[in-house]
VEXKEDREN-706937 format. One record per residue (C-alpha): residue in three letters; x, y, z. Coordinates in pm, whole numbers, plus 32768, in hexadecimal, padded with zeros to 4 digits. Example, Ala and Ser with C-alpha at 12.3 -4.5 7.8 and 13.67 -1.06 7.14 Angstrom:
residues 2
code,c1,c2,c3
Ala,84CE,7E3E,830C $
Ser,8557,7F96,82CA $
END
This chain:
residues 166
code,c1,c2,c3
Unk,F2D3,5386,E69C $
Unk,F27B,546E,E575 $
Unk,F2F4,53E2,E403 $
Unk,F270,548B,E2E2 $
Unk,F276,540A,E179 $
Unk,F292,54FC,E05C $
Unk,F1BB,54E0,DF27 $
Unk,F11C,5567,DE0A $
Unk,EFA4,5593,DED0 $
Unk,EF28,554E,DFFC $
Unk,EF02,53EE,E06B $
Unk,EDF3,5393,E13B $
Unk,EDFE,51EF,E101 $
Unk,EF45,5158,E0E2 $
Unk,EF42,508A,DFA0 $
Unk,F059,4F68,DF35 $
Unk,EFEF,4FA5,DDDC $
Unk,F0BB,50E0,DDB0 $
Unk,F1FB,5043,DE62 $
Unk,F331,5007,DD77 $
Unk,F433,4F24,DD62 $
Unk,F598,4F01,DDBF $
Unk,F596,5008,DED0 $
Unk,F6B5,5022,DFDB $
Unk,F5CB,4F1A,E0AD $
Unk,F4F0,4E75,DFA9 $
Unk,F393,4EFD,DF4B $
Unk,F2DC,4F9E,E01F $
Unk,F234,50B2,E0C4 $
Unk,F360,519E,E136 $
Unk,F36D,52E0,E230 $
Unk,F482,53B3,E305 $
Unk,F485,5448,E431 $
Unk,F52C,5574,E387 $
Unk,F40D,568B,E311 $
Unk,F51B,5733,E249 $
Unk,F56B,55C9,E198 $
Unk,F41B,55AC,E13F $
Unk,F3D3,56E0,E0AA $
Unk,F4DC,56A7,DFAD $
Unk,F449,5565,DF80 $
Unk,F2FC,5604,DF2D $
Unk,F385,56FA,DE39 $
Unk,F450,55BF,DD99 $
Unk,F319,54F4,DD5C $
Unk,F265,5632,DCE3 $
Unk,F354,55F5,DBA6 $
Unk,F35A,54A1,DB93 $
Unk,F209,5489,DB80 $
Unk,F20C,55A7,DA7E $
Unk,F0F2,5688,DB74 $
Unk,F041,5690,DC95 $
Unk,F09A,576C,DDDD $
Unk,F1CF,572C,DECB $
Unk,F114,56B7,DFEC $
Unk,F171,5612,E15B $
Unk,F09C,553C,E1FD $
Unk,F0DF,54EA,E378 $
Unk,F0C6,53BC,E41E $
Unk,F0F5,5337,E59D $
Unk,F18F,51E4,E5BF $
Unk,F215,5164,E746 $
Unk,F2F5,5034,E708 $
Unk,F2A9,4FDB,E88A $
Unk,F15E,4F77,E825 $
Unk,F190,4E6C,E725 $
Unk,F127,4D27,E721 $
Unk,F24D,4C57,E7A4 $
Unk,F20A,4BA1,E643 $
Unk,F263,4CDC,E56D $
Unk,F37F,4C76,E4CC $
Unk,F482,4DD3,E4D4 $
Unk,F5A1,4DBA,E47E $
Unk,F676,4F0D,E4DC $
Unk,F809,4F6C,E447 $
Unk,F891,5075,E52B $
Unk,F98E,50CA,E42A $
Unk,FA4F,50D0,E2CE $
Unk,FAD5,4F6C,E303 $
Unk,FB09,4E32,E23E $
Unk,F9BA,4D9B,E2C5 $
Unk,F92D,4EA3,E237 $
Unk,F9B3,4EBB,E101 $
Unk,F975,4D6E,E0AE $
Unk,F7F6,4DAC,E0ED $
Unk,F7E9,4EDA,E01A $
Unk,F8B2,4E26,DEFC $
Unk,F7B8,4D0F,DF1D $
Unk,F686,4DF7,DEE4 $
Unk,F739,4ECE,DDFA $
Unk,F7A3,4D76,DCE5 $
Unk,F6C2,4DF9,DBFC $
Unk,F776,4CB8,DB25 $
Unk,F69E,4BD4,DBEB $
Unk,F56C,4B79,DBA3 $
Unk,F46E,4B5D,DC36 $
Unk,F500,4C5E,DD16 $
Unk,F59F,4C31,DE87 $
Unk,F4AE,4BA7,DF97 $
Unk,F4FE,4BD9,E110 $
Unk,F40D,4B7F,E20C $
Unk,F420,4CA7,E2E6 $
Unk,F2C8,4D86,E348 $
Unk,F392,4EE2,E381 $
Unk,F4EB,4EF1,E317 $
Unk,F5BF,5032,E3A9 $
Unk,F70A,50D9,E35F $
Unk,F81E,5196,E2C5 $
Unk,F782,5258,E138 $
Unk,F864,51F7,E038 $
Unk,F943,52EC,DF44 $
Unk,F86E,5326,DE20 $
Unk,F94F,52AA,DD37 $
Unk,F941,5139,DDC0 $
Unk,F8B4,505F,DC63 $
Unk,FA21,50F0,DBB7 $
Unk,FAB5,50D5,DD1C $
Unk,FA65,4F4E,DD47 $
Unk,FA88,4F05,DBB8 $
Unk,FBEB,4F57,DBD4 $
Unk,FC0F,4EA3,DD5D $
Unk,FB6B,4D7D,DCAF $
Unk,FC49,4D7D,DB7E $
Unk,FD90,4DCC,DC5E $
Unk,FD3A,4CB8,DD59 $
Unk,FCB1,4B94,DC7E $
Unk,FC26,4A8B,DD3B $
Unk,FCBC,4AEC,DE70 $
Unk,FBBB,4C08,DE71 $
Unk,FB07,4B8F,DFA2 $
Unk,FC6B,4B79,E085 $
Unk,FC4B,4C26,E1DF $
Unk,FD7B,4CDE,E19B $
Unk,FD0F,4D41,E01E $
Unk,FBD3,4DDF,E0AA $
Unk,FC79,4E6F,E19E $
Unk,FD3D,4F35,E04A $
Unk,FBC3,4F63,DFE1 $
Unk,FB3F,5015,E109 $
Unk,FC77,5134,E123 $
Unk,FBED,513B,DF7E $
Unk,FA99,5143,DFD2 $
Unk,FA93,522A,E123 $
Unk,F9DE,538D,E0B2 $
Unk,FAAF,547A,E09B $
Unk,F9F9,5587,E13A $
Unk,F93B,5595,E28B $
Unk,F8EA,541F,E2D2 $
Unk,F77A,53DF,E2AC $
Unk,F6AD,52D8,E36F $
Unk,F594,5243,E285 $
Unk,F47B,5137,E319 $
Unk,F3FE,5057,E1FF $
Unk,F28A,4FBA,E271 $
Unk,F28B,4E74,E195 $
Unk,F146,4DB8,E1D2 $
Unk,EFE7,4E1A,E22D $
Unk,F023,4D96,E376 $
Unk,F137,4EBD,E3A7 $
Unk,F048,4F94,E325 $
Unk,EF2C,4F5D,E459 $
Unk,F079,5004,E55F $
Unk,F05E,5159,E478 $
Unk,EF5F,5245,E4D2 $
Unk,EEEF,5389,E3FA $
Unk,EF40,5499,E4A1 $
END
């Protein structure tokens, strides 16, 4: 399978040092299968990173060939599994941040409004936050309102050695 990651430049070593925190899926390295997604992606970096050029670099990763030891954890869809996860990774009110043990995490991009999003969930719901059927309330607030967007998060180095430049 094709996923391409949209940047600022080209990218020809994958390095943790320019991963941020309190992403949908924690930091990380993180592509899409959709070209069109990552061109927007590209041009979005271009101006947070105040310059460079839009650029998407391809890669080849074939989930059949992991190690049975690559930990992947995959969420078909918006649900309150999900959302849970992505409020997890997204806490930017803990420190030091969210820590799953996953190599590749897949799934579902969240609206782009999800910080005020999960402020106000978190403020509504109290300590019953983390509830099944309170996330499940998160996800319908959290599901993208456009076209639904698969993103694959590569979270360890390990993760890294099943992506291949293309």
């Amino acid at each position: 399978m094709r996923l391409y990651h949209g940047s600022y430049c080209k990218i020809s070593k994958i390095d943790f040092a320019f991963a941020r925190n309190f992403k949908d899926f924690g930091t990380g390295f993180y592509l899409t299968p959709d070209f069109g997604r990552a061109v927007k992606m590209a041009l979005r970096s271009v101006i947070l990173n105040n310059g460079g050029e839009p650029e998407v670099n391809p890669f080849i990763f074939n989930k059949s060939t992991c190690a049975d030891d690559l930990k992947i954890k995959e969420f078909k869809d918006y649900n309150w599994e999900w959302a849970g996860f992505v409020l997890m990774n997204r806490d930017k009110s803990q420190n030091p941040p969210y820590n799953h043990d996953y190599d590749i995490v897949i799934g579902p991009v969240a609206d782009s409004y999800v910080d005020q999003v999960i402020k106000t969930y978190k403020d509504e719901f109290d300590n019953r936050f983390l509830e099944p059927d309170n996330l499940k309330i998160l996800a319908s607030r959290l599901k993208y309102s456009g076209e639904k967007y698969i993103q694959y998060c590569f979270c360890t180095e390990k993760a890294l050695t099943h992506l291949i430049k293309d």
